[in-house]
N, C-alpha and C positions, 0 to 999 in steps of 0.2 A: 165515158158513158155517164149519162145522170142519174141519180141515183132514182124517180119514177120509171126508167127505161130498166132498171136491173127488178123495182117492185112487179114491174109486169112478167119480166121474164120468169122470176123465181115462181109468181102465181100460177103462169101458164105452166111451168113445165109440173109444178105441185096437182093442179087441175088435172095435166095430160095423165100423172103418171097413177092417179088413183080412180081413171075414169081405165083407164089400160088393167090396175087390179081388180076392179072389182068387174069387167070384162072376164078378163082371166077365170075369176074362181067360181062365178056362178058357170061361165061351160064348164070347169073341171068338175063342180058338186051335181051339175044336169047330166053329164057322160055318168058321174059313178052313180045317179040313183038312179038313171034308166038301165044300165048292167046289172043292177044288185044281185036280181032274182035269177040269175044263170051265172054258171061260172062259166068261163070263155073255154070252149074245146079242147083248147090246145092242155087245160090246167084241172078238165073233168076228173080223170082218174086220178089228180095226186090231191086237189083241192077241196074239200068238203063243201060244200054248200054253206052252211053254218060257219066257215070260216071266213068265207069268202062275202057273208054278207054282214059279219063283224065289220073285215075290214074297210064295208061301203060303209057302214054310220059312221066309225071312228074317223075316214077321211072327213065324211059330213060334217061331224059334230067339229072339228077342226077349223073346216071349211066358214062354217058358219062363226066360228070362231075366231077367226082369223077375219070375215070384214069387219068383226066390229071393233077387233085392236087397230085394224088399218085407219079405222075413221078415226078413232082417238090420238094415232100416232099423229094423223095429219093435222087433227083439232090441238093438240100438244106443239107441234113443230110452228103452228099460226100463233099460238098462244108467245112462245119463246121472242118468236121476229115481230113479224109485224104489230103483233095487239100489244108489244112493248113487254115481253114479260120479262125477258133477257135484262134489259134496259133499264128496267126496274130493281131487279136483282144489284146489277153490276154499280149503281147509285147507291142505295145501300150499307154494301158491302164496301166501297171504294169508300163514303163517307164515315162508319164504322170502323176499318179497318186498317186504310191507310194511313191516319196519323201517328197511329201506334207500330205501324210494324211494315214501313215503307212499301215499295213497289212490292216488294218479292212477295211479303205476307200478303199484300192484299190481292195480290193476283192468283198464289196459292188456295187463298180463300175464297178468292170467286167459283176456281174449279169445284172446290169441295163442297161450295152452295148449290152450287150448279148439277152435281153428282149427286148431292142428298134429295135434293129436290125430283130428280127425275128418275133414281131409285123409286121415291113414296107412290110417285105417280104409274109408275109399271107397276109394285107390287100385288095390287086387288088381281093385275089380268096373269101374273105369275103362279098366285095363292088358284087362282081359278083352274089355270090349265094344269098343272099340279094335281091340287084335292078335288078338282070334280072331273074334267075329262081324261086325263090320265088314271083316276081311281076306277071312277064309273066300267073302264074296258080294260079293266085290273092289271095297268100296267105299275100302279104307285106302289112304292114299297116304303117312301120318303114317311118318316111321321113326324111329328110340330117340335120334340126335341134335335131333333137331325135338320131340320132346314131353318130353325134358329141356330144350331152350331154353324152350320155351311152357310150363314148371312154374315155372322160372326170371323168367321174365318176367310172369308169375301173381303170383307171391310178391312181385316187386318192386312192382308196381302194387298190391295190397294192402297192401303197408307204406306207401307213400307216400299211397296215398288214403284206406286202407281206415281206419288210424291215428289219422289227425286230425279225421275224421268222428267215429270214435268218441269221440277226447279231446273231441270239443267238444259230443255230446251226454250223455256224462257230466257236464261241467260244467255244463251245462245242468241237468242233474239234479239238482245238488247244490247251485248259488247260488241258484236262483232261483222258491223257493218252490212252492206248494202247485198252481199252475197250469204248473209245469216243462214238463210235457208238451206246452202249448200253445206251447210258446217253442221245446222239441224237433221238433217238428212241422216249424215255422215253418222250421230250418234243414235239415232232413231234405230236405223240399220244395224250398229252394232248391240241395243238393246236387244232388240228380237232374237239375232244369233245366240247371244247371252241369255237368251230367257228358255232358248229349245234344249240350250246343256243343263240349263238349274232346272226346268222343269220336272223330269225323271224324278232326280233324287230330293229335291228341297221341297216344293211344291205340292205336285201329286200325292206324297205321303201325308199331308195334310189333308186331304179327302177323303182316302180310300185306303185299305193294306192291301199291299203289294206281297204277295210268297212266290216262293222261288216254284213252278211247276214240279208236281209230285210225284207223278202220272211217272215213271220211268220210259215204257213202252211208247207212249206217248213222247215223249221228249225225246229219245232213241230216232224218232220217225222223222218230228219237227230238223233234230241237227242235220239229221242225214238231206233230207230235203234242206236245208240250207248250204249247207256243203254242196251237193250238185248246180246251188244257185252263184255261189260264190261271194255267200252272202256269211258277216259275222256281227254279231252282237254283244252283247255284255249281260245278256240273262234273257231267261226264258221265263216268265212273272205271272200269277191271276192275280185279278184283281176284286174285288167285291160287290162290285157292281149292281147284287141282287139286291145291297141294304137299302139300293135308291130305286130301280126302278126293275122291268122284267123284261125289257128289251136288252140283246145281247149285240156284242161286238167284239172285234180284235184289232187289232193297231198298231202301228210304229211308233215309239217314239224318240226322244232324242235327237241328235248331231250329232256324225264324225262317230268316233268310238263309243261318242256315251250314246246311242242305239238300245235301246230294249224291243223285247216281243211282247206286248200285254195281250193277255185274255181274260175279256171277262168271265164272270165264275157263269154265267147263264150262259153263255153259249159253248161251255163245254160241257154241261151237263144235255145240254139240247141236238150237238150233234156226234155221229161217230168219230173216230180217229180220223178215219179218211178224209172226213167234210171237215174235217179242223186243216188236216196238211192241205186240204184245196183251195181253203180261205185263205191260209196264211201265203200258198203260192200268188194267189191272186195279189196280196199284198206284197211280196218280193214283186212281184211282176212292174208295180211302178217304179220303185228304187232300179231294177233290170232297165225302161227306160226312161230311167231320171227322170223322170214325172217329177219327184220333189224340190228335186234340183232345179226344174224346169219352172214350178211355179213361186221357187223363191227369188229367182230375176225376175218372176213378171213381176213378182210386190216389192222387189227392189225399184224395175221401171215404173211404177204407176206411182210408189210413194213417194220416189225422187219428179216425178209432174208435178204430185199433187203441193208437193214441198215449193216447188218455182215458183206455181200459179198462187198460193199462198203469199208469197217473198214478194208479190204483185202487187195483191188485192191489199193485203194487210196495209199497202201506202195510200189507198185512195179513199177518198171519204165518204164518197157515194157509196161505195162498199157497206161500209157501216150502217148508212141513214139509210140507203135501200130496203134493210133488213130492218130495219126499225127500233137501231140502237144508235145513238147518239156519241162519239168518240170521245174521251176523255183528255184534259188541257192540263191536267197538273201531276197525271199518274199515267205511266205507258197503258198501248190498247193492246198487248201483243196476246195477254190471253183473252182478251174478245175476239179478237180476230180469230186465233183458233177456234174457238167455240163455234161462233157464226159458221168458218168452216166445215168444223165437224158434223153442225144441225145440216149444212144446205146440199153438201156433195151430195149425199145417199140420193136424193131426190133425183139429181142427173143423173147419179150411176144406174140408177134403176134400168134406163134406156138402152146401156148396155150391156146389160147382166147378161140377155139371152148369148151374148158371143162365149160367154167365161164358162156358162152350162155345157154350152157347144160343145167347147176343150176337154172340160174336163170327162163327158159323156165319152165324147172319144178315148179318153186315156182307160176308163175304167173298162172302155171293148179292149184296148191290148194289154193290160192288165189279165183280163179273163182267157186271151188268146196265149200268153205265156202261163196261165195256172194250166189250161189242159195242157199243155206240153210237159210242164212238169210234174203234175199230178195228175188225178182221174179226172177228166173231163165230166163226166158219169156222179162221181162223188161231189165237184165245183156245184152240178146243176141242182139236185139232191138238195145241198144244204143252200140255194139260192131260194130253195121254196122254201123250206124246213124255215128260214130268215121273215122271210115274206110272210107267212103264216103266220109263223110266234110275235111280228112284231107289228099287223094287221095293217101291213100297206098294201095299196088295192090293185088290183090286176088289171084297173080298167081304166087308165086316168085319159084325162081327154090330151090327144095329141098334139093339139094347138099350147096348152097348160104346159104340158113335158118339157116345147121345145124353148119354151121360155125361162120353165123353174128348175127342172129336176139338173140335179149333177149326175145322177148315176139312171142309165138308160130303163125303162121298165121293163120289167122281166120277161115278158114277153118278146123282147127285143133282143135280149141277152143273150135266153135259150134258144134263141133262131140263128144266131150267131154260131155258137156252141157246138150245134148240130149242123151247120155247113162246115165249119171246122172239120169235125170228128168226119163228117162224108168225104 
């Protein structure tokens, strides 16, 4: 391929795929402010009006929100490749860097320029959606001492982890011949699994405190429904969740033995016991059809492609000059090459996101089809809205939108489910 034939392609599909977003979210933002003013029939009696026309501005403001991060991502992604920013950078730093502290430091150090740099550049739309549209529809709880610790504590855990992953997939790159990638892979893979067992316990307590659930009655309920699941863990935990925001959740987390049950502290205060043991069925209910299991081969197959197609591109040169960086003759390109990577996939994957939403939209139907069997179907639905409500997602999103973005079916979808079930 020459490397104008890859500038058209990366263009075209960059063009296709922000003409296809911002398609997208103006019907999603025109379905929800033509619904505002009614709530849908089906959601009359449990839905307030006032709740229901929160959760239309909050998609809006979002909405509206979100083209105009789209346009910067894409004005940022042009700026990186082709307008030479990358190129720029990687000169530099190659020239600064590299006599002093051969390949490894200066390749180390491209990442880290390359990471600070696109940090400063997201933080204005981060500091936004945070302190004004998350504030504005009183979800922030975050205040300026807590999200300079949590930038703080960001950065740390990226130098310590982020660091030696990379030093040791560049070496990887660079000793170990023409199948690198398959050796890359290998350690990639095993990072991740290593990262789901540290997480729990090294990690997470770094953000948040974790207690052991207190609720006796409550935890009595949780075991017992786990035991008929045939499900065990290693603690039953809240977590604090309110000091950052007021949306609620619950979750799995870990590998293998090290398994926890988190809740957060707002969503036990917001529903009954009942709607806690429906949720957390609902959540057995994937591990019941290894749904987790299932989506860690896919990102074992898609990371082992994406590893090959890499182990390809990273030899050709058009590769580089297409995108608007220049290869380097007296220092390896193996972290350009990723990088270039890492900027360009997103751009094609976009194309096939809607098949991934597909999957997982299905798993969270039998997910819901295994909570009512094992718990209240009645209580699952309850606290589906009690969710929907307190966390002002809208009841009305345009269906073309859905079947593109949403992972998880809209509730109107759910509860029709639910209710053929239970008939």
């Amino acid at each position: 391929m020459q490397a104008s034939t890859l500038t058209l392609v990366f263009v075209a599909a960059l063009l296709g795929a922000m003409a296809l977003k911002y398609w997208l979210a103006t019907r999603q933002m025109r379905h929800v402010a033509q619904h505002r003013d009614t709530v849908p029939a089906a959601f009359a009696a449990t839905i307030p009006l006032a709740a229901h026309q929160k959760a239309a501005d909050y998609t809006l403001a979002k909405g509206r929100f979100g083209l105009l991060s789209t346009a910067f991502g894409a004005a940022v992604l042009l700026g990186w490749t082709l307008l030479g920013g990358l190129d720029a950078v990687n000169g530099t730093v190659r020239e600064l860097v590299h006599p002093h502290l051969g390949d490894m430091g200066y390749q180390l150090a491209l990442f880290a320029a390359f990471a600070a740099i696109g940090g400063l550049l997201d933080l204005p739309f981060d500091l936004y959606s945070t302190f004004r549209i998350e504030q504005r529809f009183g979800f922030n709880r975050m205040t300026w001492k807590l999200y300079l610790a949590d930038a703080l504590k960001n950065l740390l855990v990226g130098v310590l982890i982020g660091l030696p992953i990379a030093a040791l997939i560049l070496w990887i790159m660079g000793a170990t011949g023409p199948l690198w990638w398959l050796w890359a892979w290998g350690a990639w893979m095993g990072f991740n699994l290593l990262i789901l067992v540290l997480y729990p316990t090294v990690i997470a307590p770094l953000f948040n405190k974790f207690e052991p659930l207190a609720d006796e009655s409550l935890k009595a309920r949780v075991q017992a429904l786990m035991a008929r699941c045939g499900f065990t863990a290693r603690g039953l935990f809240v977590m604090d969740g309110s000091k950052r925001s007021a949306h609620a959740n619950a979750y799995f987390t870990g590998f293998g033995a090290a398994k926890r049950v988190v809740f957060f502290d707002t969503l036990l205060s917001k529903l009954s016991p009942g709607e806690v043991e429906a949720v957390l069925a609902h959540e057995l209910g994937h591990f019941k059809h290894r749904h987790v299991i299932k989506r860690i081969v896919a990102m074992f197959g898609l990371s082992l492609a994406g590893f090959a197609l890499l182990g390809w591109l990273s030899g050709q040169a058009w590769f580089y000059q297409g995108l608007g960086v220049q290869p380097g003759m007296v220092a390896p390109n193996d972290a350009l090459a990723l990088l270039l990577f890492l900027l360009v996939a997103p751009v094609f994957g976009f194309f096939v996101s809607p098949l991934l939403a597909q999957l997982s939209r299905r798993h969270e139907f039998q997910a819901d089809a295994y909570a009512c069997a094992q718990a209240s179907g009645s209580d699952l639905s309850s606290a589906l809205l009690k969710l929907h409500e307190d966390n002002a997602a809208t009841l009305t999103p345009d269906p073309v939108y859905v079947k593109f973005y949403y992972s998880h079916p809209p509730a109107s979808e759910r509860l029709a489910a639910m209710r053929i079930q239970a008939a």
